[in-house]
C-alpha angles and dihedrals in degrees: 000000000000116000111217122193114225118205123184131116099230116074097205084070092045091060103039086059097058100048079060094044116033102071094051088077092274126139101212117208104198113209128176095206158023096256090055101052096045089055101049094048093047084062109029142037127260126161096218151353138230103196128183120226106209100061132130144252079016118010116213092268086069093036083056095052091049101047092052099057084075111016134054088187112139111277120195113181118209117203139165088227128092103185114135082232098056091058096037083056082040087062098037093057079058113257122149088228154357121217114185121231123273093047126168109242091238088064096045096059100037082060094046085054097036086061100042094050088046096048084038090060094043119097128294096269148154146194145210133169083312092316104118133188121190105197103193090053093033094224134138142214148194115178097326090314106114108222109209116238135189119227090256095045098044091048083049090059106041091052090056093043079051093056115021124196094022125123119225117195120224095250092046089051093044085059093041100047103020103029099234137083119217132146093218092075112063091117093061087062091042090052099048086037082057097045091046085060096043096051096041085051094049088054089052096261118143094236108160085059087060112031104056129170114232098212115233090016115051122254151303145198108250115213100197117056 
């Protein structure tokens, strides 16, 4: 079952949404505003978002923005205008697509499909904060500069941007990456831990506020600076 964030300020629209949403296998997260979107995506998983544009305190352009600077989750905005310039900045903030209000539920949820499919066929990839890692090609970037893994450190690193805030023990990461658990190598995670950080910082990437060791236990990929 697929979970979907819905974000708009007035309750009468977030229900309405789930009612059409719900019983088409989809877990629906209602959210009254930007900040709580945001808070809860930097932290938890959704497969995609349904975002309104006319909030207060942050309307969903900002939310977009934001949201994009650590997420590449699907990202479909909802709004009661149907100017050509409103979705064009819509796009350009970064979401997938803009449905007008009123909308027929059919639509709606041809569309929801339609963007997940379409995110879903594109390449192994993922994104933090600019920093992007394409699986399928393993290769790595920082703000259009490629940083030059190796195989074990950028499989290291895929497996904290897929998790982050957890914290993986030596032993835990030696059996995941290496395919084997003994207490004599510490040594092999710390170096390629070191290296990791040496070669984000050399791309411009504020490594030390992400990977962080946890003392006593091994390291984690922390999601807030």
């Amino acid at each position: 079952m697929k979970t979907i964030v819905l974000v708009d300020d007035e309750q009468r629209m977030l229900d309405l949404l789930e009612l059409y949403i719900k019983p088409h296998g989809y877990t629906c997260l209602k959210m009254k505003s930007g900040h709580e979107a945001l808070q809860f995506l930097a932290h938890e998983h959704a497969d995609i978002v349904l975002l309104d544009v006319m909030m207060p305190e942050i309307d969903g352009w900002e939310t977009c923005e934001r949201i994009r600077a650590f997420s590449s989750i699907p990202i479909i905005m909802l709004t009661a205008r149907d100017a050509a310039q409103e979705m064009v900045k819509g796009l350009k903030k970064g979401a997938d697509d803009y449905i007008t209000k009123p909308f027929h539920e059919d639509v709606l949820l041809a569309r929801i499909e339609a963007v997940t499919r379409r995110v879903h066929n594109q390449d192994d990839s993922l994104t933090f904060r600019g920093l992007k890692l394409n699986e399928s090609a393993y290769e790595a970037q920082y703000d259009t500069k490629t940083i030059p893994f190796t195989p074990k450190e950028f499989s290291l690193l895929c497996l904290f941007l897929k998790s982050p805030d957890q914290v993986y023990s030596r032993d835990h990461l030696l059996s995941t990456i290496w395919g084997f658990k003994t207490d004599t190598e510490d040594r092999t995670i710390d170096s390629h831990i070191r290296n990791i950080r040496e070669k984000l910082r050399h791309a411009g990437f504020p490594a030390d506020q992400h990977l962080k060791t946890v003392w006593g236990i091994g390291y984690k990929w922390s999601s807030v600076d």
